[in-house]
N, C-alpha and C positions, 0 to 999 in steps of 0.2 A: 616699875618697868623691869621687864626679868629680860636677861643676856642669855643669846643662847650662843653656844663657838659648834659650829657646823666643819668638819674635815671632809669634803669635797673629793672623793675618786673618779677623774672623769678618764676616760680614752686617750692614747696620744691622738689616733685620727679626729679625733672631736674636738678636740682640747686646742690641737693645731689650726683648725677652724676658725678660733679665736686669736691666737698670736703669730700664725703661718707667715704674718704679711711682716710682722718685725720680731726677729730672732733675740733682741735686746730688750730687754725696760725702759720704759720711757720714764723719764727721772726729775725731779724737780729740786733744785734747790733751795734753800731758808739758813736764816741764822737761827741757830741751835737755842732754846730756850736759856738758858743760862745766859748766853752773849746779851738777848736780849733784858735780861733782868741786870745785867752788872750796868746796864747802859739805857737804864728805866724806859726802857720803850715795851711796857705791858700796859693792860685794859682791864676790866672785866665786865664780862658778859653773864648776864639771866637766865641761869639754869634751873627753870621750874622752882623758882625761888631761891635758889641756892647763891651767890655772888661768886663768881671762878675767875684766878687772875690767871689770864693769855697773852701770847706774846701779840703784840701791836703791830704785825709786819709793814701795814701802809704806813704809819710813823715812823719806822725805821727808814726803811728805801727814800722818804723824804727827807730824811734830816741825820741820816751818817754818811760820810763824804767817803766812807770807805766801803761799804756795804756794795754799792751798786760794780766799782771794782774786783772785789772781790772776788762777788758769785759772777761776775762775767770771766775771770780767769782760771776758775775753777770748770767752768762749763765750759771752757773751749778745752780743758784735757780731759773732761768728758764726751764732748763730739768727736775728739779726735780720737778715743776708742770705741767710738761707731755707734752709743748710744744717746738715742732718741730724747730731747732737751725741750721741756717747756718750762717756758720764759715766767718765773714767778710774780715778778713787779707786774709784768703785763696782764696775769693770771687774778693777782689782786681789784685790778682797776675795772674789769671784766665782772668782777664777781661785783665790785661794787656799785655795777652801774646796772645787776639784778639785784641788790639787796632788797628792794621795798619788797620783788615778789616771793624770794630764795629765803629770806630772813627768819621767817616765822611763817608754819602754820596752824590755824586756828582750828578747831574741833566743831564742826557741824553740830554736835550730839550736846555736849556737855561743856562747850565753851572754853575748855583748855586749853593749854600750848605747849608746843614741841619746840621743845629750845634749839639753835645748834651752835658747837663752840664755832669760833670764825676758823678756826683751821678746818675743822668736819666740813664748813662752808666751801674752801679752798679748797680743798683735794675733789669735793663733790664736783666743784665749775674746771679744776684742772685734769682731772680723770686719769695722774701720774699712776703709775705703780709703785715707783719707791717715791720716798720722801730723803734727797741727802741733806743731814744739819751739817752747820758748817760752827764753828767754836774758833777764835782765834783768841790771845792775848800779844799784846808787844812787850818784848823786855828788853828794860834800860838796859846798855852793855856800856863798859870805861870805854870800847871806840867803836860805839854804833849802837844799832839795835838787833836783837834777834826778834825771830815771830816761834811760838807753840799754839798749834792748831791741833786739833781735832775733827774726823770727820766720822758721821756715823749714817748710813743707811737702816730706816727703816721701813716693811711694808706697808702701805700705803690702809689697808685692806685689814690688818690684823694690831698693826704698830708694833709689830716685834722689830727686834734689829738681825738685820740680814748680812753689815759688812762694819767694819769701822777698823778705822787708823788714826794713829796719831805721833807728830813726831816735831822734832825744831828746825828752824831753819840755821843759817851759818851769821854769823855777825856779819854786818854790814851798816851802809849808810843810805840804801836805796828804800825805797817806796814799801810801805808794807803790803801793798797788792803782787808786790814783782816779790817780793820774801817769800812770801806764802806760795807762790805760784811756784819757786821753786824746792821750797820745803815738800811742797804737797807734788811734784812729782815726783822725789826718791822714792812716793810711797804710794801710786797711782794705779799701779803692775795688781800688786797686791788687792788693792780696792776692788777696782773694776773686775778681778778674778773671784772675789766674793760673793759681788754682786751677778753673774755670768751664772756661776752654781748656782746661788738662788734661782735663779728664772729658769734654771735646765731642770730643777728640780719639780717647778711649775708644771714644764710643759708635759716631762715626766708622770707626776702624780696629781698634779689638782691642784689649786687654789684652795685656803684656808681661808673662809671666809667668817667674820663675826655678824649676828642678825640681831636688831633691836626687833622686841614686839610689847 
């Protein structure tokens, strides 16, 4: 299978055609590959024979009591600076209820198969532009707990990283969804301005797009 990375020059008038109707990205949230590996909720999937371990998203969102917290208070100070939010868990369940047809297709010709990891599957059925991971850990304090997070924007389209922050919260005894919420607004300004450049730069020059053939 050869990769080809295609740099896209399109028009603004043409270009805006395509995102005229929303000045922002629409953005998807997940737990950051690593959150899921420290917290064994990985798979692996059949890549043309190959065995690839990926994160487990629907085993997460079912079975971490904090997960579903989390990316819900993360995504409300993402709506609240005006970008477009589809609902990951929901995004999942959706995808999973095309699996038999979306899963796998088979080769007419020669009998083969085209494998896809379940994220390729994900972004396909959610159609986001960015992907934000989200990384947390808690740490034990003498009176309370802090949170360090990590947030990283990548494009959906290319998987480069387009924005990322990271920082701690203040000690405390409260919820580690209200920690994080507020850790992760000292540093929201910042984020969301990265991510803004990105997409100006879109609408600017073009989409980089990656082509399997």
């Amino acid at each position: 299978m050869k990769k080809i990375v295609l740099l896209t020059l399109i028009g603004i008038s043409y270009f805006g055609n395509i995102f005229g109707q929303a000045k922002k990205p629409t953005l998807m949230i997940l737990p950051s590959d690593n959150w899921c590996e420290q917290r064994y909720f990985m798979t692996t999937y059949d890549d043309q024979g190959t065995q690839k371990k990926v994160p487990n998203y629907k085993q997460a969102f079912q079975e971490d009591t904090e997960l579903g917290q989390v990316i819900s208070k993360i995504g409300g100070l993402m709506v609240d600076k005006s970008f477009p939010l589809k609902d990951a868990e929901q995004e999942i369940k959706l995808m999973e209820s095309k699996r038999a047809e979306d899963n796998m297709t088979e080769s007419k010709t020669s009998g083969s198969s085209i494998s896809e990891s379940p994220l390729d599957m994900l972004k396909k059925t959610a159609k986001s532009d960015i992907l934000v991971q989200i990384w947390w850990k808690v740490n034990k304090e003498s009176n309370g707990k802090s949170v360090s997070f990590t947030l990283e924007a990548l494009d959906s389209y290319t998987g480069k990283r387009v924005a990322s922050s990271t920082g701690n919260s203040e000690v405390s005894n409260e919820i580690v969804s209200g920690l994080l919420l507020k850790a992760v607004e000292s540093h929201i300004n910042s984020f969301s301005n990265q991510l803004q450049a990105h997409f100006d730069d879109l609408l600017t020059n073009g989409r980089e797009v990656t082509i399997y053939i």
